[in-house]
C-alpha positions in Angstrom: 33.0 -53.3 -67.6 33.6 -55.7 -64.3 36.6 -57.8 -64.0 37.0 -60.9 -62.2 40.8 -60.4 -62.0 43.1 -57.0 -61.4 46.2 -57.1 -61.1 48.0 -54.4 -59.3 51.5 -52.1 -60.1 52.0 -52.0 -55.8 55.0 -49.6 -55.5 53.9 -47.9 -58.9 50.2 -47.1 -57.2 51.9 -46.8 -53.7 54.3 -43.6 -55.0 50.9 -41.8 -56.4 48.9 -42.8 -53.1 52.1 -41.7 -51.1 52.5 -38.0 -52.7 49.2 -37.1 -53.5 47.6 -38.2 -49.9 48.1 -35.4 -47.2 50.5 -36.3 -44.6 49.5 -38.4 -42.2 51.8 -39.5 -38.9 52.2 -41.6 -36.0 54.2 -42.4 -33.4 55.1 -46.0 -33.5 57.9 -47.8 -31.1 59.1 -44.1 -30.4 59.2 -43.4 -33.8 57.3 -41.2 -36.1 55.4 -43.5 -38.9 54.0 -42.3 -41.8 50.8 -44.0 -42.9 49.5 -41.6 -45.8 50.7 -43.6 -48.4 48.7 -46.7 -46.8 46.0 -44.5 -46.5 45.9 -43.4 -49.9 46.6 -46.7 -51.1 44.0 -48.7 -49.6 41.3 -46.4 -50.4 42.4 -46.1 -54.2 41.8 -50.1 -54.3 38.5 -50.0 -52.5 37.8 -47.2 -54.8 39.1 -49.5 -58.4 37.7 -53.2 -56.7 33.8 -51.3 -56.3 34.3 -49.7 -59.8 35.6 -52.3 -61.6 36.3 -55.9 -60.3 33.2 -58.9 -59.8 32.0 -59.7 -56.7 34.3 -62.7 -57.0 37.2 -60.8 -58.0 40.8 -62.3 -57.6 43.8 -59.7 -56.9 47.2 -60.0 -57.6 49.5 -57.9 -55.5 53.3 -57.3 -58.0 55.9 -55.7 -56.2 59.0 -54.4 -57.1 61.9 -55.8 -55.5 63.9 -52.9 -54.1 67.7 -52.8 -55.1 67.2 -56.4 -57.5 70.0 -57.9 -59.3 67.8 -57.2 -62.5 68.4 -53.7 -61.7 71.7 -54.0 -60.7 72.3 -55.1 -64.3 70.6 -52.9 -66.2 72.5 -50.1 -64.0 75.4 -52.2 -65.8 74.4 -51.4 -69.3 73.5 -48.5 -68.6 74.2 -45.5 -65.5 71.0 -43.6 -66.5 68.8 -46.7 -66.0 66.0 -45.1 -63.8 67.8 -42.6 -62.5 64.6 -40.4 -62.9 63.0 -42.7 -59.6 64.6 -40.6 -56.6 65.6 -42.6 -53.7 63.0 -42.3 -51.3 63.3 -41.4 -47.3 63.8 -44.4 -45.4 60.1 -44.1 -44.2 59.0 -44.8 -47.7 60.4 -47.8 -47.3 58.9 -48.7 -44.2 55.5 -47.9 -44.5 55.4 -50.1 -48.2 57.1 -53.1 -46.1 54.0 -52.2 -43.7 51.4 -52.0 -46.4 53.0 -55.2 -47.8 52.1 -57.0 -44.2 48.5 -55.6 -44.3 48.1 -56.8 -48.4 48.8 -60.5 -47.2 45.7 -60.2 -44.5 43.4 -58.0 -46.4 41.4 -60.3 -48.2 40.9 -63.9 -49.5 41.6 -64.6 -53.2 44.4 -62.6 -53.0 48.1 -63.2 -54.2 51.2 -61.3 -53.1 54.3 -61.6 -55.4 57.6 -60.0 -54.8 59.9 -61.8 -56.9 63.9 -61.5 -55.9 66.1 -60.0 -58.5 62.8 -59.0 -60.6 60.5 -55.5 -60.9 57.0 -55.9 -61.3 57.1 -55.6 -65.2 59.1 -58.6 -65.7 56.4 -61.2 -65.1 53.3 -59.1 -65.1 53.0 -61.4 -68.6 54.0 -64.1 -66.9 51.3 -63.8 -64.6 48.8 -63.5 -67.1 49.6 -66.5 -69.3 50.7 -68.6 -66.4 47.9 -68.4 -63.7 44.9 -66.9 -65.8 43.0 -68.3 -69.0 41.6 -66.9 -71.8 38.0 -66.6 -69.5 39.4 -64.7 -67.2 38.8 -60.8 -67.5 41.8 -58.8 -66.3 42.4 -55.1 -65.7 46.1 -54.1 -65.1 46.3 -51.1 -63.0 49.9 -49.3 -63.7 50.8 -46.5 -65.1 53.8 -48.5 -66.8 53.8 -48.7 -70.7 55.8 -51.4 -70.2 52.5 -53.7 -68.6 50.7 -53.0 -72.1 52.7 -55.6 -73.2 50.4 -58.2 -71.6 46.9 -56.5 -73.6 44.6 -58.3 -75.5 40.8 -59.2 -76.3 40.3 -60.1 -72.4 43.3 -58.1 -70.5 42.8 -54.1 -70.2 44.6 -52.1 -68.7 43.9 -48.6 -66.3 46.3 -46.0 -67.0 46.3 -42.0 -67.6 42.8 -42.0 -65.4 41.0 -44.2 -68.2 40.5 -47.9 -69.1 42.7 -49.2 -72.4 41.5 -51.7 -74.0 43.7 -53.1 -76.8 41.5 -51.4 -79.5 42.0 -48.2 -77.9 45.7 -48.7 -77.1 45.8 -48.8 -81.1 43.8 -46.3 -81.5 46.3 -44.1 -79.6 49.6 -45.1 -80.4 48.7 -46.5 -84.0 50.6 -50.3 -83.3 49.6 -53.2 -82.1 50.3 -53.7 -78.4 52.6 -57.0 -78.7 55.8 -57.6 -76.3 58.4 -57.1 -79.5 56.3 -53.8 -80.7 56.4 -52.0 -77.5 60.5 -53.1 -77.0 60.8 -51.2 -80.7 58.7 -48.2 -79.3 60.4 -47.1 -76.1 64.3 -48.8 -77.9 63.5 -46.4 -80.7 61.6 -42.9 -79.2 63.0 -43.8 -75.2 61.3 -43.8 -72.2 61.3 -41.3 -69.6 59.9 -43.1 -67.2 62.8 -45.3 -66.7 65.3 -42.3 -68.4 65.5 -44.4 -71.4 67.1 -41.8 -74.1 65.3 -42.2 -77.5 67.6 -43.9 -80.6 66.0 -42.5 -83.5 63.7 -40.0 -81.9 62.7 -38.3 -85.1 61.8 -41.5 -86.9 58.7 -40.9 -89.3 56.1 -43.2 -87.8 55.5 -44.8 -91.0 59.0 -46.1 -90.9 58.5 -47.3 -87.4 55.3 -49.3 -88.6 57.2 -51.2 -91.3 60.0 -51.6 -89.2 57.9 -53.6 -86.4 56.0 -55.5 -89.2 59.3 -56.9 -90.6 62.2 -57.3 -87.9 61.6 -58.9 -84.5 64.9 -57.8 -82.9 66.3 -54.7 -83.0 69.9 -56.8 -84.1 67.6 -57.8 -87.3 67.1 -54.0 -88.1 70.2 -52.4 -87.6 71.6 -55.8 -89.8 69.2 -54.9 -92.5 70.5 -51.5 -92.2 73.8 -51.9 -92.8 73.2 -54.6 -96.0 70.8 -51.6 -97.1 68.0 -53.8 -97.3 65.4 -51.2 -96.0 64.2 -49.3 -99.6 62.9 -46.2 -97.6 66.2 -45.0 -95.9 68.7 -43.1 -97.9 72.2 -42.8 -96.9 71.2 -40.2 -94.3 69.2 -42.5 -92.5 71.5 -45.6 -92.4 74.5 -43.3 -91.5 71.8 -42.3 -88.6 71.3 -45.9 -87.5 74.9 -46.5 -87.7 75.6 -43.6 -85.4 73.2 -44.3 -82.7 74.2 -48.4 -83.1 75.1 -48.6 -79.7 72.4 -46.6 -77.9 69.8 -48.7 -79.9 70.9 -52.1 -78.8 71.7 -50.5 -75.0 67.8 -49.7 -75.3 66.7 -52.9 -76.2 68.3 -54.8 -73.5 67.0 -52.8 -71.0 63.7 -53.0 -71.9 63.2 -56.6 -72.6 61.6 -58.2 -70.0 62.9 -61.8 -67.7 61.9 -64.6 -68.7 60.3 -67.2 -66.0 58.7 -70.4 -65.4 55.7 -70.9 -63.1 58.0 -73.1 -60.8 60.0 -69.9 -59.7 56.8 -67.5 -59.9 55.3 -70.6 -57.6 57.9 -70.2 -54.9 57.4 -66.6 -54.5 53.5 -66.6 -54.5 52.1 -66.0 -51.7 48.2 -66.6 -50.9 46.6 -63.8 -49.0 44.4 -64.6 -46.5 41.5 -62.2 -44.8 42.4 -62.4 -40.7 41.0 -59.5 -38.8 42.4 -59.9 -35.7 45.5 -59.4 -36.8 44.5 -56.9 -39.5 42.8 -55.0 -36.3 45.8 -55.1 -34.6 47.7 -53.2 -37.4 44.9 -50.6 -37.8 44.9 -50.1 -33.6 48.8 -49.8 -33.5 48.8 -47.0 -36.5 45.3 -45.4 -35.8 44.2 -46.4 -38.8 40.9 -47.6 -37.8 37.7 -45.9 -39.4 40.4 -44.7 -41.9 40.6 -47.4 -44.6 38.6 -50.3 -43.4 34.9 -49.9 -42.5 34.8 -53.5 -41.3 36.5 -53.0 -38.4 35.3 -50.4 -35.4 37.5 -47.9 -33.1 39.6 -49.8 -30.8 42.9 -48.7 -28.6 46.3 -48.7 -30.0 48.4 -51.3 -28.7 52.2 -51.3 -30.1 53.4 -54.3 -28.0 50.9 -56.7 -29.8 51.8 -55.0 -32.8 55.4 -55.7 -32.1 54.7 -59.8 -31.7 53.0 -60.1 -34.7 56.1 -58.8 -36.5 58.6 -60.8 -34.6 60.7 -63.5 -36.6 60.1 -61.1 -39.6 63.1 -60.0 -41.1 62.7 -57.5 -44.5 65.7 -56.3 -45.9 64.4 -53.9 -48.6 66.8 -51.0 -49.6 66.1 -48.3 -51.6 65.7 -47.8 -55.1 
């Protein structure tokens, strides 16, 4: 199937590109530069926009914002939030703020979002219901269970080397792939992705079913719990619940998602815009050329030019 929209996990794409891609290093400003994660980057996308986006196809660039106040937070609920993403070596760092400067010249009906205090899959939904209609066709690309939320009739998304449709995502897991099902999955069975620990991770899965057909907050369930409202668990189970009260709830605020409006998602949007002379100058400065772009021809490096464009541009990113 063609798309005429993708949307793209950057850093989550950017970490397989960077560690799968053979090293690859320059010297830039009398430093060494990687650019193997660019490398492997860029040609992924060529590889996903010829398999499966339009000829008109629209990309949307999500970031994570490195070191967020979101983050910050859920550190706050809980120490062993994503502890499982190692920090990175400062040249991570510098070649995704790099690859973030080539993104917003690579190509026309584009849009680049790195939204302060937010990781990528707080408003991938957003995106969707926001900026898209229901004629759109939309692949996500992430490996993030947490970007299923957004599946439906016309939004697929490309995970575990295969396309999942929301049929198929059933298919799988057995539920429905709804925002308040998936918050009940990872709340109850954990995530360790993000080094979620599981609540109830022996919970019969028929139990889990009814439990998402009937509650929509995990509050609701432990409640009904406690008044013994839920016919199928016996005192062992609701002495279980009771137990692991605190982990459950600690769960389910880390995994719900930020809510917000298209006015703040409109002052972070930025429009890409195809400009090869600049894009050439980037390719020159990094011998990149003839390595991810066949539009452009082998040229000389030049660092000082290279150095101009980025003057007046400040990026503060920290690690992870």
């Amino acid at each position: 199937m063609k798309y005429n929209t993708l949307i793209v996990d950057v850093y989550n794409l950017f970490y397989k590109a960077t560690w799968v891609e053979e090293e690859s290093i320059v010297k830039y400003k009398n430093e060494i530069f990687h650019t193997e994660g660019i490398i492997g980057f860029i040609n992924l996308m060529k590889g996903y926009i010829s398999k499966y986006g339009t000829e008109d196809v629209k990309i949307y660039w999500l970031f994570d914002n490195a070191k967020t106040a979101v983050t910050k937070y859920r550190k706050s609920i809980s120490e062993d939030y994503k502890k499982s993403r190692i920090p990175q070596p400062e040249w991570f760092y510098k070649q995704l703020d790099m690859l973030e400067l080539i993104l917003k010249l690579y190509r026309n009906d584009s849009y680049l979002f790195r939204v302060k205090f937010l990781e990528a899959d707080d408003y991938v939904s957003n995106i969707v219901k926001l900026y898209l209609s229901d004629k759109d066709t939309v692949l996500l690309i992430s490996e993030d269970s947490d970007w299923s939320r957004a599946l439906s009739d016309t939004v697929h998304q490309y995970m575990k080397h295969k396309v999942y449709t929301k049929k198929e995502f059933i298919e799988e897991y057995g539920f429905e792939p709804s925002y308040t099902n998936i918050c009940f999955y990872k709340s109850i069975y954990g995530d360790s992705t993000d080094n979620i620990a599981p609540g109830l991770k022996e919970l019969p899965k028929q139990f889990f079913l009814d439990i998402i057909q009937n509650f929509d907050t995990m509050h609701e369930f432990i409640l009904a719990t406690k008044n013994k409202r839920i016919s199928y668990f016996d005192l062992g189970w609701i002495a279980r619940v009771a137990k692991e009260e605190s982990l459950l709830l600690t769960n389910w605020n880390l995994v719900e998602s930020v809510n917000i409006n298209i006015s703040e998602l409109d002052f972070y949007k930025v429009q890409c815009k195809y400009q090869p002379n600049k894009l050439q100058l980037i390719y020159s400065s990094l011998n990149l050329l003839g390595k991810i772009d066949d539009r452009f021809s082998m040229t000389q490096n030049d660092d000082n030019l290279l150095d101009e464009l980025l003057k007046g541009r400040s990026i503060n990113r920290k690690k992870s």
